[in-house]
N, C-alpha and C positions, 0 to 999 in steps of 0.2 A: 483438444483445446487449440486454435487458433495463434500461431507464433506472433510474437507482439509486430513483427517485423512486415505481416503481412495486414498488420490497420492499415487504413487511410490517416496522415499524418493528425488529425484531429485525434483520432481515437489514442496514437502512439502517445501524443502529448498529455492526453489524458490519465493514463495510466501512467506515465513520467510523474507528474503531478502529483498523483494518489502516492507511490511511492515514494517518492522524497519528503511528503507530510509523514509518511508512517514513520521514514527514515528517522526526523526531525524528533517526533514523537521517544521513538525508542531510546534515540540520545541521551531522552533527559529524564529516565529513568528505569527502572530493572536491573537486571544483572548485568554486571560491570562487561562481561564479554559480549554481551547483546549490544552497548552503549558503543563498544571499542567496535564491534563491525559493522556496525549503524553508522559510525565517523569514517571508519575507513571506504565504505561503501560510498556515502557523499561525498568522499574527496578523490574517489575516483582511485585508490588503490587497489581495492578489490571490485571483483565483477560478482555475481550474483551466481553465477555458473561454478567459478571458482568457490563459493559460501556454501554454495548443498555441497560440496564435493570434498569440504576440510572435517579432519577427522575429531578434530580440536572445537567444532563448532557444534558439531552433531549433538552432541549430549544436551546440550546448555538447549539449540533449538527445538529438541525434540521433548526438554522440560516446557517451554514457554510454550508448544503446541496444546501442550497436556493441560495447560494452568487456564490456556484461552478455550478448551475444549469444555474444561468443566467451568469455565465463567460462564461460556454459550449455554448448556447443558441447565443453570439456572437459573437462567433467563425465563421470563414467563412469556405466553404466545404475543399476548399484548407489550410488552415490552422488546421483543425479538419484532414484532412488526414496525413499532414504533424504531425502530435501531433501523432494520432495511428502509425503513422508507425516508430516515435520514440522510442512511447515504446513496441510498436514490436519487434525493433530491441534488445531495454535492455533485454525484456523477453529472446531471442531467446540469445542474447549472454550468460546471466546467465545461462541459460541453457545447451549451448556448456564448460561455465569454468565449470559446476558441473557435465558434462557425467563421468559415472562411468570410462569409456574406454578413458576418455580426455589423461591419461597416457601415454596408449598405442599409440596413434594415433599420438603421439608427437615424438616418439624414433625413 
């Protein structure tokens, strides 16, 4: 995989974006420790690095991997299509509002 570090700042922003929605998301529900590193994460006290690496978080994340596995897991092909090409499409639109040339292509 590709270090976020090495996108073109479009794509960086991109994935900024997706993560702070998810951020925003987990905030405001699930397990209370999930909520608490969600805030702490958007407020910039923890990094992301530091999150895989706490021993205190492992457990809790490695339930909510499980919980999101077997959500995936009963998903049907039609509804798992319908789900990727949702966020297809958020990708690809984030994408087109942060083209450097969005400006241009508008006047």
């Amino acid at each position: 995989m590709t270090p976020l570090t090495e996108f073109d700042p479009v794509e960086q922003e991109v994935h900024r974006r997706l993560l702070e929605g998810a951020l925003h998301r987990i905030r405001q529900g699930g397990h209370p420790l999930l909520r608490d590193m969600a805030e702490s994460l958007l407020k910039g006290e923890m990094t992301l690095d530091e999150l895989t690496r706490s021993s205190v978080a492992a457990p809790v994340l490695q339930a909510a991997a499980t919980s999101y596995l077997d959500w995936r897991k009963g998903l049907t092909q039609e509804e798992h299509g319908a789900l990727v090409a949702q966020v297809s499409a958020r990708v690809d639109q984030l994408r087109e509002d942060l083209a450097p040339d969005k400006d241009m292509k508008s006047a």
